[in-house]
N, C-alpha and C positions, 0 to 999 in steps of 0.2 A: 651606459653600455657595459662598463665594468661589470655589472652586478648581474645582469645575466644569467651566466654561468649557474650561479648560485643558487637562481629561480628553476633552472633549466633540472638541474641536479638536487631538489628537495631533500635528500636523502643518501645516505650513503653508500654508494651503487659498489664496492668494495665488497659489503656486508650482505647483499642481494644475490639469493643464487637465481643463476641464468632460466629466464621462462619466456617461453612462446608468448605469454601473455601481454599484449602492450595497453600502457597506461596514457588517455591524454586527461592534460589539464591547459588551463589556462592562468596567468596574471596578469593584473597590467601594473605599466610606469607611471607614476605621475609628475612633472616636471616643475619646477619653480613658478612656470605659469599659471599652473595649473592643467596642463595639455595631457592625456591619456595616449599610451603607445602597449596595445595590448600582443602580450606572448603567448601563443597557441604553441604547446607542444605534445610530441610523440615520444614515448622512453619504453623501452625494452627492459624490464627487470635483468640485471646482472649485465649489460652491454655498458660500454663506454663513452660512449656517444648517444646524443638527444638530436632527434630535428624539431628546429624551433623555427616559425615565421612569426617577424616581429611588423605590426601592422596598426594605422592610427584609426582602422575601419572594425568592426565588432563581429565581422561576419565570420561564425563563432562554426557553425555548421558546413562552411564554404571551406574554411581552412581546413578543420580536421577533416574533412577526404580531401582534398589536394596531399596535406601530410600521410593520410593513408597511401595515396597511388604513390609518391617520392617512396615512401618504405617498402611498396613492392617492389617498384621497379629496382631498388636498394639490394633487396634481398634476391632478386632475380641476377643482379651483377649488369644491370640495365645501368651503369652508369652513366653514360651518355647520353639515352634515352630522359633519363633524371636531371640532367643538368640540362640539356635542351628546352626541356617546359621548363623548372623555374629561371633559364633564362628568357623565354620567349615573353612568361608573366610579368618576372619585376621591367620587362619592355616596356610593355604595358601603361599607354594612362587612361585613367579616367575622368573625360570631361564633363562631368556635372552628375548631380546625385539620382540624374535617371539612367546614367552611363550602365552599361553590362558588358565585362569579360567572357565570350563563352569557350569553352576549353575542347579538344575533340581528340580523343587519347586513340589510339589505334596498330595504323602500318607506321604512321608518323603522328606527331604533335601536330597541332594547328591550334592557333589562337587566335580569335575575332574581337574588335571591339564595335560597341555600335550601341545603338541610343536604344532602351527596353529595361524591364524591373529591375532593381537592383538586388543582390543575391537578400535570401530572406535574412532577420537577427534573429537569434535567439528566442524559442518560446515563439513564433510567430512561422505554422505550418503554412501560410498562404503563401501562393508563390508571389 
């Protein structure tokens, strides 16, 4: 977890001047066992801060809009509104690999769980 930072911050955000334009990427971790802990993040050229969701699930397309809506709501000073869904998410579990979170952003959050497709990976438009 140390290391982080470091993935989060590819570059030296010091030396970047400040743009509207945001950058994601992804890495992942891999651990002595061999286990995979992939990092989806969002970075702002010239800002000082990244949002990063760290995740042992691949769902590569699901995060980055999740990490989009957390940056509007960000940039709107929706704080609260921001912290209430990724609190409501990492609530969250999922019981088996047909499990689906479905999200409903609006007047308020709302979060469902309930047995249906699981969000798509990567490369795979079918729902």
């Amino acid at each position: 977890m140390q290391m982080v930072p470091k993935f989060c911050f590819p570059f030296d955000v010091e030396r970047e001047p400040p743009s509207p334009a945001v950058q994601h990427f992804t890495f992942a971790l891999t651990d002595l066992a061999g286990n995979r802990r992939f990092g989806f993040c969002r970075l702002r050229a010239g800002t000082q801060s990244c949002l990063c969701i760290l995740s042992h699930l691949p769902w590569f397309e699901v995060f980055y809009k999740l990490l989009n809506t957390v940056g509007d709501l960000l940039a709107q000073d929706q704080v609260t509104e921001a912290e209430e869904l990724l609190q409501n998410l990492f609530q969250q579990s999922l019981s088996g690999p047909q499990a689906s979170v479905g999200l409903e952003l609006g007047s308020g959050v709302t979060v469902s769980s309930g047995q249906g497709i699981p969000p798509p990976t990567r490369g795979n438009s079918k729902p």
